[in-house]
C-alpha angles and dihedrals in degrees: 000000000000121000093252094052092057088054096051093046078049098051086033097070099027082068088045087054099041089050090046094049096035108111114247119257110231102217110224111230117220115241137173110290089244100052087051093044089049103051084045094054090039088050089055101042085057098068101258103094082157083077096030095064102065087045098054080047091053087055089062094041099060097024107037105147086046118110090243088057088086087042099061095040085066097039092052093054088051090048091054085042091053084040093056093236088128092165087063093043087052095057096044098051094042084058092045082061101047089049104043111027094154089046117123095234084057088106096045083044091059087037096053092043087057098045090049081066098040090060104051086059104122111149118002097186081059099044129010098177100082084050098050092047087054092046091048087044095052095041094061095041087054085050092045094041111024100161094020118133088273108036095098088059094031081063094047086054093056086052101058092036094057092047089057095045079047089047086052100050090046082053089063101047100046085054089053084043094051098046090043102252093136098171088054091041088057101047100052083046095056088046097062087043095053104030105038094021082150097058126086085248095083103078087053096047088048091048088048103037085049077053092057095046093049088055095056086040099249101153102160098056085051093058087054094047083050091054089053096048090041090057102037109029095024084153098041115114091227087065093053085061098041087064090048093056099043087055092055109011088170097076108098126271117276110270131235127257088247090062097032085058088046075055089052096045098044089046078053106057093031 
């Protein structure tokens, strides 16, 4: 046998094994645009919006100048969002915008983007970045809609957002104040009094950031963060301790929690 007989019986079954391997392509059968939004939203309704989402796609697909076109545009982004693919939620919902800004679901579009970050938030002293998107998200749903059917928890929503971006920050600066890096400490802690001056987070930055400036014997800047805390937090806790402090900067700084459990652990086992 030639050479280039051998090539050709070679090519010839690698094409036989790769047809007989190959998976086999479901055809999907066109059908009218109810009966396909029906079994979608059935499918859905029934507890399983993995499956729902390709179908309500599908309606689109086949249907896409129908009325139920938009429908299932929207319907399809909620199914990804109920099956956690928020990714996909998120891109869904992004394209429902861009091609039907006027439409009526506009507002729950913006909503349920927001939520599908929101959602993803695990640990915020880890990574900041899920939170930020959902803040920014919620933030421009509450602009574009400020008296829309979810502004008032979209706004409950900014708020908690922006306490655990604040939380995050005070993290940081009580691990610079701990370990004596006053100017780093300072600077996380302005950050949440200036930034996130609506958040819970502000009596304790002013308390920590006075502690700094005691320590770098800055006394002058701590009587002006007492008066602060004095005029706006007069019950806060933090308060209380500031004017403690005032009145004997030289006790130590407030520890962690890290140092104040290594306390609890010595007192323990002596």
């Amino acid at each position: 046998m030639t050479s280039q007989k051998k090539i050709l019986m070679f090519a010839a079954c690698c094409l036989v094994a790769a047809c007989s391997t190959s998976p086999e392509i479901v055809e999907q059968v066109e059908q009218p645009v109810d009966v396909l939004y029906r079994d979608a939203l059935n499918t859905a309704i029934g507890g399983d919006p993995k499956a729902a989402a390709p179908k309500f796609e599908e309606v689109e697909r086949q249907h896409p100048y129908s009325d139920l076109a938009t429908h299932a545009q929207i319907m399809a982004a909620w199914s990804f969002y109920e099956a956690n693919q928020y990714a996909r939620a998120i891109s869904a919902l992004d394209r429902f915008v861009e091609l039907n800004p006027a439409d009526l679901m506009v507002e729950y579009a913006y909503y349920l983007k927001a939520l599908s970050y929101y959602e993803q938030i695990v640990d915020v002293e880890r990574d900041a970045e899920m939170t930020k998107l959902s803040f920014a998200a919620f933030e421009e749903l509450v602009r574009r809609f400020p008296e829309g059917t979810y502004a008032r928890d979209g706004q409950l929503k900014i708020d908690l957002t922006k306490s655990h971006l604040a939380g995050k920050e005070m993290a940081v600066g009580r691990f610079y104040l701990e370990r004596e890096q006053y100017t780093a400490a300072i600077r996380r802690f302005n950050i949440v009094i200036k930034a996130y001056d609506t958040t819970n987070q502000v009596p304790e930055a002013l308390y920590r950031t006075a502690e700094a400036y005691y320590a770098l014997g800055l006394s002058d800047q701590s009587e002006r963060l007492y008066q602060v805390a004095q005029y706006n937090y007069p019950e806060s806790i933090w308060t209380e301790r500031l004017a403690n402090l005032r009145a004997d900067p030289e006790q130590p700084p407030e520890k962690g929690m890290f140092e104040r459990s290594i306390d609890v652990i010595t007192d323990i086992f002596n």
